[in-house]
VOPAGU-2260 file (C-alpha; in pm, 1 decimal, decimal comma):
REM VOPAGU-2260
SITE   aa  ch    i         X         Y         Z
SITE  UNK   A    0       0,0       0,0       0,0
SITE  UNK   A    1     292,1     242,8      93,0
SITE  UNK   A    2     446,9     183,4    -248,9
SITE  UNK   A    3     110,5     269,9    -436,9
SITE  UNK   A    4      60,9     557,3    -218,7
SITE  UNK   A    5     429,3     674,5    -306,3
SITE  UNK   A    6     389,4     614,8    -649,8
SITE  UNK   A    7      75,8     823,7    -677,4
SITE  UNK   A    8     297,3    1121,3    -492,2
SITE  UNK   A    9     523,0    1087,0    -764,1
SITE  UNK   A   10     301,3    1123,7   -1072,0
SITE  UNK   A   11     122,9    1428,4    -885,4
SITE  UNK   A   12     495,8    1599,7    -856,1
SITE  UNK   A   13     727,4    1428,5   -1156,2
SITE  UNK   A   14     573,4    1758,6   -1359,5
SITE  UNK   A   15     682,4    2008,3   -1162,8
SITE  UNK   A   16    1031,4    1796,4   -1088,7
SITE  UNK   A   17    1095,0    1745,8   -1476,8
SITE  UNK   A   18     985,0    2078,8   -1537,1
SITE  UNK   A   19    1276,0    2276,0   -1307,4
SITE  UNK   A   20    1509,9    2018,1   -1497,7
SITE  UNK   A   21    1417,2    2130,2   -1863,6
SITE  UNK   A   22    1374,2    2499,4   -1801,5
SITE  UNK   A   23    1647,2    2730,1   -2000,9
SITE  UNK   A   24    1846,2    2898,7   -1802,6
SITE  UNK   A   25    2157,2    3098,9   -1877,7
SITE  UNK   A   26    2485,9    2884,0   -1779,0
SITE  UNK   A   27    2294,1    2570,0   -1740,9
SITE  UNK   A   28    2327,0    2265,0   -1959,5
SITE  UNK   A   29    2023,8    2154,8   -2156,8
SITE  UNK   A   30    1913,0    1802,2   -2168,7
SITE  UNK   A   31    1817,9    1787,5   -2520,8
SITE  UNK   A   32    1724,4    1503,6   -2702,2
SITE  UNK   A   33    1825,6    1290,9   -2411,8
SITE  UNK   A   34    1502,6    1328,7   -2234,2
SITE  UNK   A   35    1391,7    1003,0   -2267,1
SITE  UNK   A   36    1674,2     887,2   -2064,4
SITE  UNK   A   37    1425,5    1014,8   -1752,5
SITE  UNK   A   38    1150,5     772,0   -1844,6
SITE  UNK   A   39    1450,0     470,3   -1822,1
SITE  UNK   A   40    1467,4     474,9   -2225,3
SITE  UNK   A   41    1815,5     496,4   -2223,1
SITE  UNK   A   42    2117,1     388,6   -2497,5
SITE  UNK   A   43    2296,3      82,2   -2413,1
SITE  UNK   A   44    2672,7      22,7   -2342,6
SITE  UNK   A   45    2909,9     168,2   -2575,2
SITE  UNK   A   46    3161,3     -61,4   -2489,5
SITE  UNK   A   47    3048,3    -410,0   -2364,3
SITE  UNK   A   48    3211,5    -535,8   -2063,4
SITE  UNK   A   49    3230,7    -834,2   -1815,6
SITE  UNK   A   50    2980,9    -694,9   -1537,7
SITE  UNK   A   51    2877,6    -329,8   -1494,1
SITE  UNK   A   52    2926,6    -131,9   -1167,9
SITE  UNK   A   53    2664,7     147,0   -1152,5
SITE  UNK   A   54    2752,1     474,0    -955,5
SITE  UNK   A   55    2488,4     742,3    -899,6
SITE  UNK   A   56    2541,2    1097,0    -773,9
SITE  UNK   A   57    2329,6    1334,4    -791,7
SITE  UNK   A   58    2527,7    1663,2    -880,7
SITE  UNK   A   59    2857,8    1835,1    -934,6
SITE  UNK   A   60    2960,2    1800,4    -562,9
SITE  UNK   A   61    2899,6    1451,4    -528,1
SITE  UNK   A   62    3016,1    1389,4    -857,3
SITE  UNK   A   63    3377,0    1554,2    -751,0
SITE  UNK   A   64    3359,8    1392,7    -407,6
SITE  UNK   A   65    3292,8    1048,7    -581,0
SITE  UNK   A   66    3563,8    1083,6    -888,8
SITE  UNK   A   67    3878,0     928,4    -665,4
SITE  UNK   A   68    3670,8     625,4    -574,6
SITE  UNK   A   69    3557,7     562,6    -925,2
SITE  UNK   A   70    3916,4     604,1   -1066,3
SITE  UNK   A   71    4061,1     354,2    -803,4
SITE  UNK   A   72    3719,3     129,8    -935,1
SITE  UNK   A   73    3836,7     135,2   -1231,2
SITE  UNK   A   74    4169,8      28,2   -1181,5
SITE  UNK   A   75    4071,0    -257,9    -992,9
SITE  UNK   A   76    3819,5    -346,4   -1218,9
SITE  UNK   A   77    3937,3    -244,9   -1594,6
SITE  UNK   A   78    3734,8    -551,7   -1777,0
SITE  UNK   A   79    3430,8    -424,7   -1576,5
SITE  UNK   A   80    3196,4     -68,9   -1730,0
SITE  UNK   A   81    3148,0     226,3   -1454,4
SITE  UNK   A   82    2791,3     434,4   -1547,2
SITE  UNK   A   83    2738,3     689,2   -1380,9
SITE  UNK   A   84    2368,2     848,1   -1315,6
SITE  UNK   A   85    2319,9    1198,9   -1250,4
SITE  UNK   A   86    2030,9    1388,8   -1161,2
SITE  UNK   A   87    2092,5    1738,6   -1295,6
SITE  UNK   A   88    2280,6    1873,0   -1597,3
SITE  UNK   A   89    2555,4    2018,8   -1418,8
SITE  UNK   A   90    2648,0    1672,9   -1313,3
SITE  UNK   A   91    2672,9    1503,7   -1677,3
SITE  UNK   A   92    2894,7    1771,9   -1712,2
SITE  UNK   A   93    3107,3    1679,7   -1445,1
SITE  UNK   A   94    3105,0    1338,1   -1569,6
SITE  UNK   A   95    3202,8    1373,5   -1926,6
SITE  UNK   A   96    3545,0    1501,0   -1769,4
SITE  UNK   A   97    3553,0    1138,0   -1659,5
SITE  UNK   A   98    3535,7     993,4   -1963,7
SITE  UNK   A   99    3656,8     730,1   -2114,2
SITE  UNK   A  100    3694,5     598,2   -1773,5
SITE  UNK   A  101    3299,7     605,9   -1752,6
SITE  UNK   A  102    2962,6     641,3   -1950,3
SITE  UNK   A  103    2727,6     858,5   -1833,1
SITE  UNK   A  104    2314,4     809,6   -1828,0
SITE  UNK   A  105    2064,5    1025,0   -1662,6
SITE  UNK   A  106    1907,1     877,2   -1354,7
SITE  UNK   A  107    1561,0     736,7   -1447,5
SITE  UNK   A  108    1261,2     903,0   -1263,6
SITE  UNK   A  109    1191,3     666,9    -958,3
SITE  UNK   A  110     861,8     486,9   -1129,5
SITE  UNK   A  111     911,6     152,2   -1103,6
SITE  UNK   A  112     871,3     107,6   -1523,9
SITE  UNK   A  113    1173,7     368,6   -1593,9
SITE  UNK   A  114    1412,9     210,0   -1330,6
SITE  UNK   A  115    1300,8    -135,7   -1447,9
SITE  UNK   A  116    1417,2     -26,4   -1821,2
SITE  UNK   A  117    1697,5     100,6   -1694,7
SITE  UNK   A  118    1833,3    -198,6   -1537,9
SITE  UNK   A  119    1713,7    -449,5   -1822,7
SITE  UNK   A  120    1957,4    -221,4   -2080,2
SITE  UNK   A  121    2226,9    -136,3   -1864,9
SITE  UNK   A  122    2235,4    -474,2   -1643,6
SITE  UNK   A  123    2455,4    -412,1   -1334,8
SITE  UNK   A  124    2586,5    -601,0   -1111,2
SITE  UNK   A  125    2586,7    -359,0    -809,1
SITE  UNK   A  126    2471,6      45,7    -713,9
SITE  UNK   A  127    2687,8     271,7    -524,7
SITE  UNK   A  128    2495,5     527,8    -419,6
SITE  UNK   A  129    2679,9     845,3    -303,6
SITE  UNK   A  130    2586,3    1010,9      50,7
SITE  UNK   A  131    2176,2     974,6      94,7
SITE  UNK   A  132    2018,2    1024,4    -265,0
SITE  UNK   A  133    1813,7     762,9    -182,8
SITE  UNK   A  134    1438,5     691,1    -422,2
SITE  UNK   A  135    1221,5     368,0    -306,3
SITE  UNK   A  136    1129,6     189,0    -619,4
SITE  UNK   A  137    1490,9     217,1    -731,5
SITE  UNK   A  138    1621,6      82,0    -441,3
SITE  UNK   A  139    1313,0    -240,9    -436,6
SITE  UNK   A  140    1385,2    -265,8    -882,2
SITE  UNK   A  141    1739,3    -315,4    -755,5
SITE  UNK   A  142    1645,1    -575,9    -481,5
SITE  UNK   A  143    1464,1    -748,4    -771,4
SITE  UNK   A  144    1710,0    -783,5    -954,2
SITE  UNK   A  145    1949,1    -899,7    -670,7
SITE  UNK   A  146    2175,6    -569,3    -721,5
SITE  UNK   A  147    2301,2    -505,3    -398,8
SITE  UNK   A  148    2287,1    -172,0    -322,9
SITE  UNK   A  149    2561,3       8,4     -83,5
SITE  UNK   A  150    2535,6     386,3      36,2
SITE  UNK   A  151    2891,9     569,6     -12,5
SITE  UNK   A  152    3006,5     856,8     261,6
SITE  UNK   A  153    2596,7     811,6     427,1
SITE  UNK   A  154    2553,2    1092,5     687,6
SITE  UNK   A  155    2221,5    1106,5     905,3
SITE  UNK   A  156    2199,8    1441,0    1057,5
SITE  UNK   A  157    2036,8    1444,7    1414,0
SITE  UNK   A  158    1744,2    1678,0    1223,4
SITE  UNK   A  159    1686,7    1353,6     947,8
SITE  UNK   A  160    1686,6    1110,7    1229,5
SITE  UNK   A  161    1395,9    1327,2    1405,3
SITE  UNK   A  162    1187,9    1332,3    1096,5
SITE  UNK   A  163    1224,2     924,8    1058,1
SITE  UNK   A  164    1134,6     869,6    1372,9
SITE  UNK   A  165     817,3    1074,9    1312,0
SITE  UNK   A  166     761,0     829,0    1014,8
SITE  UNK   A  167     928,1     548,6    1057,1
SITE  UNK   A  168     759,8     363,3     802,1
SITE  UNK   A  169     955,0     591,6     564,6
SITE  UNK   A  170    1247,6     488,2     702,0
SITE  UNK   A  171    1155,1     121,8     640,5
SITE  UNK   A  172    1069,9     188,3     323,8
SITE  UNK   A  173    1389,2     292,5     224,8
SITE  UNK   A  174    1632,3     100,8     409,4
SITE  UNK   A  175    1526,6    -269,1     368,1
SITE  UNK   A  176    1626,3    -269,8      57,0
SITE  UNK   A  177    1992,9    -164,6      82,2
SITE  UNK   A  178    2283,7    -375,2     173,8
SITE  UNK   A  179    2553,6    -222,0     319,3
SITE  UNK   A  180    2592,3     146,7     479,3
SITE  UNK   A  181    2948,4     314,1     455,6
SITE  UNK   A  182    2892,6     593,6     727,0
SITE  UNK   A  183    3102,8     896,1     806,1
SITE  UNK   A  184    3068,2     940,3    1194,8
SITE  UNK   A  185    3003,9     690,4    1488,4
SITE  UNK   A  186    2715,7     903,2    1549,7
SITE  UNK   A  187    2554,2     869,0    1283,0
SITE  UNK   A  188    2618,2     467,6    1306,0
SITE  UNK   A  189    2395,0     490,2    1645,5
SITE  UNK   A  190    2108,5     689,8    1445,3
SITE  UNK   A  191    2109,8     435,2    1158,1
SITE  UNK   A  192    2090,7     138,7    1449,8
SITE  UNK   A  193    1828,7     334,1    1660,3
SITE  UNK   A  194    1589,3     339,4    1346,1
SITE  UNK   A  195    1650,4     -39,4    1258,7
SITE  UNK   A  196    1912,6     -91,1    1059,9
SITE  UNK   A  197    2122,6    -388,7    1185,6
SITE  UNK   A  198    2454,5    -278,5    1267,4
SITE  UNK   A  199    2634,1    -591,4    1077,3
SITE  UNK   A  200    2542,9    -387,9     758,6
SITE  UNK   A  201    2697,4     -62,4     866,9
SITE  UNK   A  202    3051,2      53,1     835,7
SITE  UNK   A  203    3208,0     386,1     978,4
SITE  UNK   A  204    3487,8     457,0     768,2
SITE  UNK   A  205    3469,9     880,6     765,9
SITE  UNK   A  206    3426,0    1088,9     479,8
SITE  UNK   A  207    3593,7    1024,4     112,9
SITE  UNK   A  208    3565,1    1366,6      93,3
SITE  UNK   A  209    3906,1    1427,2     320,3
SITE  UNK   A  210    4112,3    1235,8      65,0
SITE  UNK   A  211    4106,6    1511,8    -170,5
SITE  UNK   A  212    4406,8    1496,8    -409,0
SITE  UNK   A  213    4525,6    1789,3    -553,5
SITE  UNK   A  214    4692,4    1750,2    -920,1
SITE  UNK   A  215    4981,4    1943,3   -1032,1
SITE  UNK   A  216    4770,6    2060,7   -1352,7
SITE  UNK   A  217    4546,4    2239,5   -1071,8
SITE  UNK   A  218    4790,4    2412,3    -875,0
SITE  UNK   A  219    5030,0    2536,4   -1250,0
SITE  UNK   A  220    4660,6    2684,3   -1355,7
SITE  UNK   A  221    4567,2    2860,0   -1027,7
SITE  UNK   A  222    4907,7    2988,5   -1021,7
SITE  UNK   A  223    4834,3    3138,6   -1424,2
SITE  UNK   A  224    4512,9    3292,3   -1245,0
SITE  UNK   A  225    4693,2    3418,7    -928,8
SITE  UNK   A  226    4930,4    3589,5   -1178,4
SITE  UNK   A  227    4650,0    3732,4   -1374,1
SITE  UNK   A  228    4475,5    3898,2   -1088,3
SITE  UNK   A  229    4783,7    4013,3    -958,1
SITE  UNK   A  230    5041,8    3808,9    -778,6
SITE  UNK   A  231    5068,8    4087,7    -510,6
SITE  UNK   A  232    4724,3    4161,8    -442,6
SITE  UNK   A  233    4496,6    4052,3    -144,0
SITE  UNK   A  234    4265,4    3809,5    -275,0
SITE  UNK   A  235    3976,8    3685,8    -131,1
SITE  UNK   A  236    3718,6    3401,0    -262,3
SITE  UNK   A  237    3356,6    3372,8    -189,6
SITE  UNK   A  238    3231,5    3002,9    -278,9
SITE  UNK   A  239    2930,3    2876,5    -365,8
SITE  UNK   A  240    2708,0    3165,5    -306,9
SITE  UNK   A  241    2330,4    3170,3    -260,6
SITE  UNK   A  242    2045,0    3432,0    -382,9
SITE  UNK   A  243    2043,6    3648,7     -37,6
SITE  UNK   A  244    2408,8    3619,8      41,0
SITE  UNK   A  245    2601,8    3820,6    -280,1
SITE  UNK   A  246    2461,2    4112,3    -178,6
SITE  UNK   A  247    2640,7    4051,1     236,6
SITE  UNK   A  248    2972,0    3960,8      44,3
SITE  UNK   A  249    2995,6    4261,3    -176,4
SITE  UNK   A  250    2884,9    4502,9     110,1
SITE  UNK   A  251    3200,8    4276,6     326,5
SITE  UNK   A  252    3439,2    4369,5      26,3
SITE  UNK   A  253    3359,0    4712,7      -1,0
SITE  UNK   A  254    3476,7    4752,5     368,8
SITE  UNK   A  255    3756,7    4566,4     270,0
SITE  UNK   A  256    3908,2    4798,6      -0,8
SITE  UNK   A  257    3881,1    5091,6     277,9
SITE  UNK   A  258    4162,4    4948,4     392,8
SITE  UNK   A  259    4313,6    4717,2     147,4
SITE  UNK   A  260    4226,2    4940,1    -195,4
SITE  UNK   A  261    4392,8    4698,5    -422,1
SITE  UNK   A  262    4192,4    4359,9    -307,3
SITE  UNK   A  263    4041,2    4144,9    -524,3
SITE  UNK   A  264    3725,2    3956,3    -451,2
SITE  UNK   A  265    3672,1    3617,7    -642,7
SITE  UNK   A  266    3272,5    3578,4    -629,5
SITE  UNK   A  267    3163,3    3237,6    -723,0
SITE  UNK   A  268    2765,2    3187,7    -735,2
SITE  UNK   A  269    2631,8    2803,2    -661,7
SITE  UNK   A  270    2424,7    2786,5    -928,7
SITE  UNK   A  271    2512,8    2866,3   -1290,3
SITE  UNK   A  272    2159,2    3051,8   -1393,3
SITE  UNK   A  273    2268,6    3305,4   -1147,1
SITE  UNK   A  274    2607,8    3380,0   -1334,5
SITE  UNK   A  275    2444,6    3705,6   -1512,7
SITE  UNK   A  276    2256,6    3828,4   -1175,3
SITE  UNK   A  277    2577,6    3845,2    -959,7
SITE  UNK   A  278    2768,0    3999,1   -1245,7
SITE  UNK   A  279    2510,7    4232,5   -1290,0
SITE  UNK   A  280    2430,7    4305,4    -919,5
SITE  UNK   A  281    2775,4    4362,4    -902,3
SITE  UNK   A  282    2863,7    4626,4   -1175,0
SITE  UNK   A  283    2536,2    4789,7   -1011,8
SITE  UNK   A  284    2685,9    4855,0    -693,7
SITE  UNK   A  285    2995,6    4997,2    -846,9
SITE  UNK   A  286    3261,8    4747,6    -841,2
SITE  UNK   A  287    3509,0    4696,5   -1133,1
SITE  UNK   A  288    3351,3    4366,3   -1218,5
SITE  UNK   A  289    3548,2    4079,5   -1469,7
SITE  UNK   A  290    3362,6    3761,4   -1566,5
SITE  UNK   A  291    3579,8    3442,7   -1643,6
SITE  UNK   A  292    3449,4    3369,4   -1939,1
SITE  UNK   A  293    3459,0    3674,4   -2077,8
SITE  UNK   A  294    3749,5    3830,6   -2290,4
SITE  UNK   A  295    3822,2    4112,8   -2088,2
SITE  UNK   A  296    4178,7    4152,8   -1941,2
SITE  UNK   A  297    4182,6    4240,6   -1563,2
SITE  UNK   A  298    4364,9    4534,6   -1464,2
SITE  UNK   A  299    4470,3    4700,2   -1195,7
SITE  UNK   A  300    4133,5    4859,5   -1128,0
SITE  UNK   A  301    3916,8    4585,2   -1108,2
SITE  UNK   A  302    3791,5    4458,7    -819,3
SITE  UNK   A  303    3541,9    4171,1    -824,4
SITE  UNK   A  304    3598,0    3847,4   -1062,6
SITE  UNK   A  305    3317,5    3601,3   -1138,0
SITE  UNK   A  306    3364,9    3248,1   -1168,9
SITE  UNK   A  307    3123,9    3230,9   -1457,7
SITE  UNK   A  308    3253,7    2864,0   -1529,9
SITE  UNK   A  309    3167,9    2513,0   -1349,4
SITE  UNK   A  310    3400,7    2254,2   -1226,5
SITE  UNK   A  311    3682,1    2498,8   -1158,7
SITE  UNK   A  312    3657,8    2533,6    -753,1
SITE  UNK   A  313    3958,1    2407,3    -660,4
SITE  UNK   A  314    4125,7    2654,8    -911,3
SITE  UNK   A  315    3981,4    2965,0    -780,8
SITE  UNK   A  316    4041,2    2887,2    -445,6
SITE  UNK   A  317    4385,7    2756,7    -530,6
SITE  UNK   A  318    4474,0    3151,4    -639,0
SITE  UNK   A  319    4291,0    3297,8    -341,5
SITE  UNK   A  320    4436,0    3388,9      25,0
SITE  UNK   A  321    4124,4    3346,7     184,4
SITE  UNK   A  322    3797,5    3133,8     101,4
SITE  UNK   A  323    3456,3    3225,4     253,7
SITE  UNK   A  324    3256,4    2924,4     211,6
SITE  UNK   A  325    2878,6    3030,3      96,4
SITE  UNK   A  326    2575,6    2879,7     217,1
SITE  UNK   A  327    2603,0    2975,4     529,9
SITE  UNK   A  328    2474,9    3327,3     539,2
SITE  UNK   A  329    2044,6    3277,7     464,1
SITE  UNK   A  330    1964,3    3100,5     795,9
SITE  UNK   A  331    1864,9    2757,6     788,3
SITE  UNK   A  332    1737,4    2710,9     421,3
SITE  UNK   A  333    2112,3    2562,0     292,0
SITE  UNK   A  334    2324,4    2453,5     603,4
SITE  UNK   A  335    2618,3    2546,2     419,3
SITE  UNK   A  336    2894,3    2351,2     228,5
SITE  UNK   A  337    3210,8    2173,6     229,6
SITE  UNK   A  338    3498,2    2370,4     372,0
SITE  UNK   A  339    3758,1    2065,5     286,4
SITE  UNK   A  340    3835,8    2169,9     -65,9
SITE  UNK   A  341    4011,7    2531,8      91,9
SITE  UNK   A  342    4144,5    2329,0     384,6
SITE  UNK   A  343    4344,3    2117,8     140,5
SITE  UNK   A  344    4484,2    2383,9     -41,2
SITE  UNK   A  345    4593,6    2542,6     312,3
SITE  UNK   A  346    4367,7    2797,3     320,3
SITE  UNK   A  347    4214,6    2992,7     628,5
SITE  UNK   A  348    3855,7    2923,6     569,0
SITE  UNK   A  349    3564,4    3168,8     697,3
SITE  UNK   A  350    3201,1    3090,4     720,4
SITE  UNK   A  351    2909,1    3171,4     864,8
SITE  UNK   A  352    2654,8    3069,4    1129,1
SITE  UNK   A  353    2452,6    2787,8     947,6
SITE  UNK   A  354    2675,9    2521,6     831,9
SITE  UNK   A  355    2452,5    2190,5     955,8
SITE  UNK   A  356    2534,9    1967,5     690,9
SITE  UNK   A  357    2888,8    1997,3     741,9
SITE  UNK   A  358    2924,9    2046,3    1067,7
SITE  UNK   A  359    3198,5    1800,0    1166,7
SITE  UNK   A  360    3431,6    1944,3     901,3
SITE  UNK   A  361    3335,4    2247,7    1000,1
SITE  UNK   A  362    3346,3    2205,3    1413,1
SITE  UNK   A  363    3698,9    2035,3    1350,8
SITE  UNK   A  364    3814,8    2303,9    1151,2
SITE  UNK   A  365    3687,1    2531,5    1441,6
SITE  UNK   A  366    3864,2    2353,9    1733,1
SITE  UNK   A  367    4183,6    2371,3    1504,0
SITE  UNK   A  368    4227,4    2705,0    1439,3
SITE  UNK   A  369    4182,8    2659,8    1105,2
SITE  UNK   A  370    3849,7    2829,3    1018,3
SITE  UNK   A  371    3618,3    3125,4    1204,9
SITE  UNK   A  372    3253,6    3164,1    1178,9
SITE  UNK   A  373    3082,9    3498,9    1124,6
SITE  UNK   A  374    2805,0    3574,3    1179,9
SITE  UNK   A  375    2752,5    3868,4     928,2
SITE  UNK   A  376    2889,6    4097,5     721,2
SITE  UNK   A  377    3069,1    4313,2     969,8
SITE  UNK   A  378    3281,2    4006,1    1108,6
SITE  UNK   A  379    3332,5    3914,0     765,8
SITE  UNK   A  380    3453,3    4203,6     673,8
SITE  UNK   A  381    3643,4    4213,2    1010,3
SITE  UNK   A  382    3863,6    3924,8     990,3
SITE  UNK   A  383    3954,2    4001,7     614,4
SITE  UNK   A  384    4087,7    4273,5     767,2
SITE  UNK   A  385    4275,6    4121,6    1008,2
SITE  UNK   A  386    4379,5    3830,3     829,1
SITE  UNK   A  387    4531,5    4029,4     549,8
SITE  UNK   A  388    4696,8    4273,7     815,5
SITE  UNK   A  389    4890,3    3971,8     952,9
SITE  UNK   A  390    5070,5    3751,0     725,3
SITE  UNK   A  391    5155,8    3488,5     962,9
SITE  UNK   A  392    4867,0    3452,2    1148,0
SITE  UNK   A  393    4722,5    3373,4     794,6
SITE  UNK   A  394    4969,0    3096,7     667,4
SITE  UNK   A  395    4917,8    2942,1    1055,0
SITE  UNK   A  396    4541,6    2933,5     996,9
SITE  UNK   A  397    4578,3    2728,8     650,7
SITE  UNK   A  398    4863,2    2496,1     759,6
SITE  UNK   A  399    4559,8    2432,6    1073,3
SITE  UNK   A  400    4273,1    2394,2     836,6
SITE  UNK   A  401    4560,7    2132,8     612,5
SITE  UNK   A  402    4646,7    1968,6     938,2
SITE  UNK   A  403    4245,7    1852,3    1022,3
SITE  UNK   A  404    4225,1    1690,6     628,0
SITE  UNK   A  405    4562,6    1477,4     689,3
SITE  UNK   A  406    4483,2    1384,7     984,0
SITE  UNK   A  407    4157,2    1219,7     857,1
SITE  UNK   A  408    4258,8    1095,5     548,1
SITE  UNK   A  409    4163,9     703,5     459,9
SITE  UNK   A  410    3804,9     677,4     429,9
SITE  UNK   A  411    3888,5     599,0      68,8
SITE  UNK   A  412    4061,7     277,4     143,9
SITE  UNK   A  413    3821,6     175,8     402,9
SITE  UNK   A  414    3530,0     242,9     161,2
SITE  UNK   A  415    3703,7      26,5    -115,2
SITE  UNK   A  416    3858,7    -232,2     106,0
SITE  UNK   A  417    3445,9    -303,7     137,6
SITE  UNK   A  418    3264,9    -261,1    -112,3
SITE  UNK   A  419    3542,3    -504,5    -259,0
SITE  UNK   A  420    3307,9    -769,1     -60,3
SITE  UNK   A  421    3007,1    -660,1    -253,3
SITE  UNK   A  422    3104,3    -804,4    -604,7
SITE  UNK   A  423    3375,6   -1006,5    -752,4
């Protein structure tokens, strides 16, 4: 009965779901002809293989957080095919940087017909499924099929445990179908136990996520952009930036050039329909403003550059002093992001008040000297300041924030060491 009930919910909002996917906006990749893809009509291998492993995450920060696990896949596994299912458009774009190591497909809507299509053309043997993107009649088609199904880097904030254990029947729902759990903290190990889950199927191994690598082709081009916007400037970076917080950052860097006239703000909005907006938001309130992907040269007088691009994070931040991680700013509606991509590059990381989806990063981080929170633009704006008025205590702060991602390094090797259990 639940599973007709949830099926119902999902023809009543697959409209308005398919509808946010499709819409043109500037930045954004289209779908195109590969539509179908949604409704599990989707092309079959290009290369055949001897089993398929089937990786799904659902957007550019998964599918960056996910790439070192798939490479080392694939290296243990070259006679086998890696697919990997995205939700949004962003993410096949991510992807294709993967290739040939991968294929890409667009992850079916969750009707029990379009995942069942899926499954009969791509035939895998298992699903990884990164952090808690987790749909019910995938996860029973897959049981069907005798696909065991393992979540990668799970996390179950304390606010998701409340909610299932309002509904536990949800939880239920979701969870009986899936065979292994690779969780991040011990604490969330005890949530997934207290709602059901039988602890022989769950694993703490910490959070992929701190095994970052860094190439060398990423720290030769954010030296190129470090030397474009001036090798002897103060530069700052705001990342991943939401509708509500621009307008704090620009008001923080406008106190900033009181005092440091020649800083340089690199302002990189979440979401690419938003590119234009910022840009223009910015030129309105009278900053110099330079988009990436534009051909104009920055000079001396410009102030504020926009990341126009996607995929290019650790870049920017990798020519920046200083990285203010968005998110964070807009109360509760976000609950920030990921702080470990600055942290690996050694940078001091600032951020503000709301960062509940990342708060053991962050609280680390915290404890270790290695990042501040704000809560508004005036602190901002404040430890800038500071920060850029004291070398040292600078270069301390991002050797901290470096310290906290060694020192939890090796989630990838417990992760693999695993899921090399689930299939030969």
């Amino acid at each position: 009965m639940l599973k007709l009930i949830y099926s119902f919910f999902m023809i009543l909002v697959s409209p308005f779901f398919l509808y946010s996917l499709y819409k043109k906006k500037a930045g954004k990749p289209a779908v195109g002809n590969r539509w179908k893809e949604h409704f599990g009509v989707t092309p079959k291998l290009i290369i055949p293989s001897k089993g398929v492993i089937w990786f799904h995450a659902v957007s550019v920060g998964e599918v960056i957080a996910a790439t070192p696990l798939i490479k080392r896949l694939k290296e243990r596994h070259l006679n086998k095919s890696i697919v990997v299912t995205t939700t949004t458009t962003t993410g096949a774009a991510e992807v294709a940087k993967l290739e040939p190591l991968v294929e890409h497909r667009f992850m079916p809507l969750d009707f029990g017909f379009a995942v069942e299509r899926f499954i009969q053309t791509i035939n895998p043997e298992v699903l990884l499924i990164m952090e808690t993107e987790l749909w019910p009649n995938t996860l029973y088609t897959a049981k069907k099929h005798n696909i065991p199904v393992s979540i990668i880097n799970a996390r179950l904030s304390e606010r998701s445990f409340k909610r299932y254990q309002k509904f536990p029947f949800i939880f239920s729902l979701l969870f009986k179908n899936i065979s292994a759990i690779y969780c991040q903290t011990n604490e969330d190990e005890k949530r997934f136990i207290a709602l059901g889950v039988n602890q022989q199927n769950i694993q703490v191994t910490g959070t992929i996520k701190f095994d970052i690598s860094i190439s060398n082709e990423i720290i030769k081009k954010a030296a190129k952009l470090r030397n474009t916007l001036g090798i002897n400037r103060p530069i700052w970076i705001a990342a991943s930036t939401h509708q509500g917080e621009d307008e704090q950052i620009l008001e923080a860097h406008y106190k900033l050039l009181a005092k440091q006239e020649n800083a340089v703000l690199i302002l990189v909005p979440r979401h690419p329909e938003r590119f234009i907006a910022v840009a223009t938001l910015s030129n309105y309130l009278g900053f110099n403003t330079v988009n990436r992907t534009s051909n104009e040269q920055f000079s001396s007088t410009d102030n504020v550059y926009i990341a126009d691009t996607m995929g290019e994070m650790l870049l920017l931040i990798g020519a920046s002093d200083i990285c203010f991680m968005g998110g964070s700013l807009i109360g509760n509606q976000v609950g920030g992001h990921n702080l470990l991509e600055p942290a690996s590059l050694s940078k001091p990381c600032l951020i503000g008040e709301s960062f509940y989806n990342f708060k053991l990063i962050t609280d680390q981080l915290v404890e270790n000297n290695g990042a501040i929170i704000c809560k508004n633009t005036e602190e901002i704006s404040n430890e800038l300041i500071l920060l850029f008025d004291q070398p040292q205590k600078m270069k301390a702060m991002g050797i901290n924030a470096l310290a906290i991602v060694n020192k939890n390094r090796g989630a990838l090797d417990k992760t693999l060491k695993g899921l090399l259990c689930d299939f030969s």
